[in-house]
C-alpha positions in Angstrom: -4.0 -19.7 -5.2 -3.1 -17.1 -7.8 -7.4 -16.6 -7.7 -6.6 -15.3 -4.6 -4.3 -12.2 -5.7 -2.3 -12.1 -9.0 0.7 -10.6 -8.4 2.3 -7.7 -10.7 5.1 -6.9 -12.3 7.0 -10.8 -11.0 10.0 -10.7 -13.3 10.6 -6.8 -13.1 10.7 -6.9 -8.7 13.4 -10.0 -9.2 15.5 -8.0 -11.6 15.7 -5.2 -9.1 15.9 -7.6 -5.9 17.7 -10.1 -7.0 17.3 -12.8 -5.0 19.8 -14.9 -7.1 22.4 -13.5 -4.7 20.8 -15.1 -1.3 19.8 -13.5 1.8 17.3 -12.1 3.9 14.2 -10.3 1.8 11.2 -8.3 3.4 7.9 -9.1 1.7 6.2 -5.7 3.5 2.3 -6.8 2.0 2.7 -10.4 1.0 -1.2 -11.3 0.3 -1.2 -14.7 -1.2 2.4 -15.0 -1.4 3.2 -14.8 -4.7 6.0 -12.4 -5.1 8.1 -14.4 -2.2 7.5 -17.9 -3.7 9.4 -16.2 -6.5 12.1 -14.9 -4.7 12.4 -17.8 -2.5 12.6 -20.1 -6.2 15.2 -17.6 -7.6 17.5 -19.0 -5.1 17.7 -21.8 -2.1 19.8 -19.0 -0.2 16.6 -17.1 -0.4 15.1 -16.3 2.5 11.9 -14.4 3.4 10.4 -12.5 5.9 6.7 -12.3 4.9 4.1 -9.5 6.2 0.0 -9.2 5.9 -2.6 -7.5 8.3 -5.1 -9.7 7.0 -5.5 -13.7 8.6 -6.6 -14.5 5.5 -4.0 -14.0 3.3 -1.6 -15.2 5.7 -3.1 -18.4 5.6 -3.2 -18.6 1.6 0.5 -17.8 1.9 1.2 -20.0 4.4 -0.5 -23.1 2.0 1.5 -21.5 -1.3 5.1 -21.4 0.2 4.9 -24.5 3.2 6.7 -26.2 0.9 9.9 -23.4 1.6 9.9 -24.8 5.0 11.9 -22.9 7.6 12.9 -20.5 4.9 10.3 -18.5 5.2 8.5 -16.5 8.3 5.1 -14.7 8.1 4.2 -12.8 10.9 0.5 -10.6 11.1 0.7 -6.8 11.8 1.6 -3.6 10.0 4.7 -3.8 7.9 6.4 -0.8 9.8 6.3 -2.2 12.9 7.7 -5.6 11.3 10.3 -3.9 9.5 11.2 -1.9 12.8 11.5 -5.7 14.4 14.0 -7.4 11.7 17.2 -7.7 13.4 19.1 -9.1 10.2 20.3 -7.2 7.6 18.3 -7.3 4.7 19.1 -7.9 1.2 15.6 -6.6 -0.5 12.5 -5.2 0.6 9.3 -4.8 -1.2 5.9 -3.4 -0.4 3.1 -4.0 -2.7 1.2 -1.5 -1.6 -3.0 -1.7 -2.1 -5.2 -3.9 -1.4 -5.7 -7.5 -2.9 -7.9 -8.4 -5.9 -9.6 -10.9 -3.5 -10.4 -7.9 -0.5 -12.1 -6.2 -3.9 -14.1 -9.0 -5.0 -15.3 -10.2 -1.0 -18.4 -8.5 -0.7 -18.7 -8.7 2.8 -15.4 -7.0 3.1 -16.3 -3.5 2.0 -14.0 -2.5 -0.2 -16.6 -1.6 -3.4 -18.8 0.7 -4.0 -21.4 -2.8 -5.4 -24.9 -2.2 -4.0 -25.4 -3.3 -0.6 -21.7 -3.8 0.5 -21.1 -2.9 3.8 -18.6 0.0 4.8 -16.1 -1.7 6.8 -12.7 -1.4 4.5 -10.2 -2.3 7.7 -7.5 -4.5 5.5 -7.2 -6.8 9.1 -10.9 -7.6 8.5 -12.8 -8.7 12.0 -9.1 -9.2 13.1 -8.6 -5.4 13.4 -9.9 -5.5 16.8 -10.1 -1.4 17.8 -9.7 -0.2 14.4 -12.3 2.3 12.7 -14.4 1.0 10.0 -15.9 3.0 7.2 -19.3 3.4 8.7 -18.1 4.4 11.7 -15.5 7.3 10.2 -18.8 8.5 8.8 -20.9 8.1 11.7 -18.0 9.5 14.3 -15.6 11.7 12.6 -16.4 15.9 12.8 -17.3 17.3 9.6 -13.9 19.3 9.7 -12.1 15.6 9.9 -14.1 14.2 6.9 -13.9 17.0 4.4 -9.8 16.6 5.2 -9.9 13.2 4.2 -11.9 13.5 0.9 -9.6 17.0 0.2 -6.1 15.0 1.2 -7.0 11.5 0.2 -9.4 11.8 -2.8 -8.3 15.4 -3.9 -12.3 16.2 -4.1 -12.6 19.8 -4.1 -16.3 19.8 -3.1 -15.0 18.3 0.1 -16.4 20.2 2.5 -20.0 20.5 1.0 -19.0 16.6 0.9 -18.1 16.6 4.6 -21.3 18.5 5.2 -23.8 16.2 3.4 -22.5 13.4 5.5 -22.9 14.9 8.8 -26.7 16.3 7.8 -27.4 12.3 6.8 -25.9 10.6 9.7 -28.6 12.7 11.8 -31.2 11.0 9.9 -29.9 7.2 10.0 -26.2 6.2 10.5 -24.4 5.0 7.4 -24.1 1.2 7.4 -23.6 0.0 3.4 -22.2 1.5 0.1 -25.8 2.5 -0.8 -25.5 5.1 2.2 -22.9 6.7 1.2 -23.9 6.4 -2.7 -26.8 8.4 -2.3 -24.7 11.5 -0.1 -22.5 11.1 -3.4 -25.9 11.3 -5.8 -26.9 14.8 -4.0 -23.2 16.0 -4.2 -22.3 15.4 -7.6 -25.6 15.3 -9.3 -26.7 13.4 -12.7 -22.6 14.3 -13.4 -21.8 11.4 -10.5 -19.1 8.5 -12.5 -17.3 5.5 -11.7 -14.2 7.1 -11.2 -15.7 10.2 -8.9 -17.0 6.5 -7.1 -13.6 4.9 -6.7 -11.8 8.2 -5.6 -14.3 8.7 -3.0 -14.2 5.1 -1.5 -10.4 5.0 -1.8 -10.3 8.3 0.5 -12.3 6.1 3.2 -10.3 3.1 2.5 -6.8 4.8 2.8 -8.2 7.1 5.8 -9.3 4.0 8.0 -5.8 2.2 7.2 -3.7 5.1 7.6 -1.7 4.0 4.7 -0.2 7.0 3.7 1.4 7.3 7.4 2.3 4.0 7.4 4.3 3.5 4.3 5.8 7.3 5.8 6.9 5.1 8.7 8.0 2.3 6.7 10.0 3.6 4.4 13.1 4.9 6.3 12.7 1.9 8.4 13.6 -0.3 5.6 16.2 1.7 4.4 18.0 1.5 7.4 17.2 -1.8 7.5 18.9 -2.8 4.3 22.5 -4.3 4.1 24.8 -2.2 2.1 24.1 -2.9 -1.9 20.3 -3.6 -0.6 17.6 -2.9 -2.7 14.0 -1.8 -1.7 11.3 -2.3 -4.6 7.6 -0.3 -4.4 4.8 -1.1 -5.9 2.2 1.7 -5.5 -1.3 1.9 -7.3 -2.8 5.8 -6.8 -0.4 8.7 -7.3 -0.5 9.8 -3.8 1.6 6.5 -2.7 3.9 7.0 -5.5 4.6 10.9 -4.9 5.9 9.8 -1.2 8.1 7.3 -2.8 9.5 9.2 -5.2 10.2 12.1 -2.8 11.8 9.8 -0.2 14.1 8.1 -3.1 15.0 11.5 -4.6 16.1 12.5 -1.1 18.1 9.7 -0.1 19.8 9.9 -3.7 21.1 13.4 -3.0 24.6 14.3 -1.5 23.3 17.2 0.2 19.9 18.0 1.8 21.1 21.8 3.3 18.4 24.4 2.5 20.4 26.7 -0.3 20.7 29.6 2.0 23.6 27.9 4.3 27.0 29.0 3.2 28.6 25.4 4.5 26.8 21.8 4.4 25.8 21.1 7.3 24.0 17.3 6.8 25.1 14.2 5.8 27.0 15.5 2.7 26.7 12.1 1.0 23.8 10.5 -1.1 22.2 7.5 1.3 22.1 4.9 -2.2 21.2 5.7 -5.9 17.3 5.6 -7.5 17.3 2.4 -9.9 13.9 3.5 -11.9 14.6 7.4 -13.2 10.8 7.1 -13.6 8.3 4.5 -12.5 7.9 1.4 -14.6 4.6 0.1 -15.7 3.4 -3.3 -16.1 4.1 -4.4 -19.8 1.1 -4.5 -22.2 0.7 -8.4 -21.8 0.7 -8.4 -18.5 -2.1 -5.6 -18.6 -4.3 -7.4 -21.3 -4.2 -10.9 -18.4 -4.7 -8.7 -15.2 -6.5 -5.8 -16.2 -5.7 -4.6 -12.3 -1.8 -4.4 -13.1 -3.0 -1.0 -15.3 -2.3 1.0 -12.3 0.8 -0.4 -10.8 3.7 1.9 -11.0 7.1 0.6 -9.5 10.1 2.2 -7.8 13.4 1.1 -7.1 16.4 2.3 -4.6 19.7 0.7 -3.8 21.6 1.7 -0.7 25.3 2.3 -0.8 27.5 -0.2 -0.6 
């Protein structure tokens, strides 16, 4: 099952969660259920609360940790609105943010930039009834919308000559596959066009038709709230635009005041929400790198409310 999705970073997310101590833990992105077959081993007070969008990880979860029994709960859906739904207070939380090495490697889930893929990229698959593929951001969206999402969510600063290449192809033949939109990439960037110009230009689609910048926004002061007092939420984000809304939020809830500096008298909470565990983010050791070469680009974060 770990050929499924490998997860990262096992033993640093239990020394921050530490499920030794029992409870109820929120697995926000639990893919093929690796991180909560740990926690739930760490202890047999363990319980989890498991999360996916996608049917078929749920159901590689479900096979990996049946034998937790009633310990255990997955549920299908965004991980805000599951968070929003947990009526128990929590011990840990932890979102694995990203998508899973087997989403990647599934052609026919449109995730690469491999020849002939086609552009869908919804992380609920066929199951994400209502929700915008690739092909159809491309095909639909107004030129204005596209070259905000390669500016906000691939930082590409010939966005709107970008934006504008798209729209002048789509008039000729919709975009259906990665070749489409690899050859509006050729004319835009030239002999000059790399692998990496590749992935930051396919990760804009991906994070633009999953929203996942607004939904971890959602999540996260969800599952603060959430968490009992001494709880501990644990992120695990890939691309530094996940990462600088995590860090922000934890900085925030870390400090006693929040008052702009021209009030004379504090006038918010006056008192730090919980403490940041991680100072800066921690990387997946060497080792770790050298087995799962896609652990390179994990960063984690760790906050603990006050008791």
């Amino acid at each position: 099952m770990d050929a499924y999705h490998v997860p990262v970073m096992v033993a640093e997310v239990l020394a921050y969660l530490r499920p030794e101590r029992g409870g109820l833990y929120f697995d926000g992105t639990v893919g093929g259920g690796g991180h909560s077959e740990a926690i739930l081993e760490a202890s047999e007070a363990a319980r989890v609360i498991g999360v996916d969008r996608d049917p078929e990880a749920l159901r590689v979860a479900a096979a990996r940790l049946a034998r937790f029994g009633d310990r255990v709960r997955l549920e299908r859906g965004r991980f805000s609105a599951a968070a929003a739904g947990v009526e128990e207070p929590l011990a840990g939380a932890l979102l694995d943010l990203g998508i899973s090495s087997r989403q990647v490697d599934e052609p026919a889930r449109g995730f690469s930039f491999r020849p002939g893929v086609p552009l869908d990229m919804r992380m609920a698959g066929e199951a994400g009834v209502g929700e915008r593929t690739a092909a159809e951001l491309l095909n639909e969206a107004s030129e204005a919308e596209l070259a905000e999402v390669f500016w906000r969510y691939g930082e590409e600063r010939r966005a709107r000559r970008l934006a504008a290449e798209v729209v002048k192809r789509r008039r000729e033949k919709p975009f259906r596959t990665s070749d489409d939109l690899l050859e509006v990439l050729e004319r835009v960037f030239g002999a000059r066009l790399g692998v990496k110009d590749k992935a930051r230009i396919f990760q804009a689609l991906r994070i633009a038709v999953n929203e996942e910048l607004q939904e971890l926004e959602r999540a996260l002061p969800i599952l603060r709230d959430k968490l009992a007092p001494g709880g501990v939420l644990v992120v695990l984000s890939y691309h530094s635009l996940e990462d600088r809304r995590v860090k922000e939020a934890f900085r925030e809830w870390s400090r006693g005041c929040i008052c702009p500096p021209e009030l004379p008298v504090c006038q918010c909470r006056g008192r730090p929400l919980g403490e940041t565990l991680t100072r800066k983010p921690v990387f997946a050791s060497p080792s770790e790198v050298a087995a799962n070469p896609r652990a390179r680009s994990a960063r984690l974060r760790a906050w603990r409310k006050a008791a």
